[in-house]
N, C-alpha and C positions, 0 to 999 in steps of 0.2 A: 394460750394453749399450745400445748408443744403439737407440732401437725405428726414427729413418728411416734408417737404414742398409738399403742394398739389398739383396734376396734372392738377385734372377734379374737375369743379365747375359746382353746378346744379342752378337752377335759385335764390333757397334760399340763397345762396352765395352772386349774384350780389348786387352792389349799384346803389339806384337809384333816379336821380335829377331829379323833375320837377321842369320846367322853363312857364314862359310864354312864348311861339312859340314855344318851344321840349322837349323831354322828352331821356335822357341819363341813359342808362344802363351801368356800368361800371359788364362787364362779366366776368372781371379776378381780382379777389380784389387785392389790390396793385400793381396794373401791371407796376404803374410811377416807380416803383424801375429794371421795366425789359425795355430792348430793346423797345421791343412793348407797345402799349396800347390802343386794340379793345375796341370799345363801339358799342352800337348796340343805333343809333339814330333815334327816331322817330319824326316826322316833320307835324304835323298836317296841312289843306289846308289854307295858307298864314303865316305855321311858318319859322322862322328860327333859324338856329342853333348858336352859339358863334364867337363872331369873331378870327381867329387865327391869332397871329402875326408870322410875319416872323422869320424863328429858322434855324438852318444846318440842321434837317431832312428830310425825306421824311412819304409820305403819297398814305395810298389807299383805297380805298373803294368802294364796292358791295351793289348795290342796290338792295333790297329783295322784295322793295314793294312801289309799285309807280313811280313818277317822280322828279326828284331834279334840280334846276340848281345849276352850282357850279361857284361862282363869286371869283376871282382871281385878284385883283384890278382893274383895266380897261374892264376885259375879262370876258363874259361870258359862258358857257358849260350847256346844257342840260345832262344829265345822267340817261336814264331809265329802270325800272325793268331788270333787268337780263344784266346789263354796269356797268362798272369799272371805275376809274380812278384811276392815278397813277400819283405821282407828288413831285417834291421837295417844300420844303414849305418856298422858298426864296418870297413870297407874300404875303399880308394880305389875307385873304380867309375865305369864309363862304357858307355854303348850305342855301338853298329856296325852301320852297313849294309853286310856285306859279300856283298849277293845286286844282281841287275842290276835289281832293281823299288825303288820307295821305300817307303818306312816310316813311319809313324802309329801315335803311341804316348800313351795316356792315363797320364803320370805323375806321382804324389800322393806 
């Protein structure tokens, strides 16, 4: 492990993609090279986020702000301000704003 590699990233750090239906904050720059890799997703009212294919890992995420559903191929899940999920990502899956506020979502 290189020891000058950075711990703490300030917002000037992050990368950031806007899409049409969200906006991803990549808050740890290179993070697909670690374990992890937090984004901090925002979900405007009727966005959604990317579709994930199914992979061996798992996933979770903190919702900061608003309401999400989280669609998991046949199944759906509500997820609101201050709720989690936790999950293996053996699914096709994606998040939804389908409330009239936006949405802020911490997911790792």
């Amino acid at each position: 492990e290189d020891k000058d590699e950075p711990v703490v990233f300030r917002e000037a750090d992050f990368y950031v993609s806007e899409k049409e239906g969200h906006t991803i904050k990549w808050i740890v720059p290179n993070a697909q090279k670690h374990a992890m890799e937090p984004i901090l997703l925002e979900l405007p009212p009727g966005g959604k986020s990317f579709e994930m294919s199914p992979s061996a890992g798992e996933e979770f995420a903190y919702v900061l702000e608003g309401t999400v559903t989280l669609c998991c191929d046949d199944k759906t899940h509500v997820v609101r301000k201050g709720e989690t999920f936790y999950m293996s990502c053996n699914t096709f899956h994606h998040l939804e704003n389908k409330r009239k506020q936006p949405a802020r979502v911490l997911w790792v």
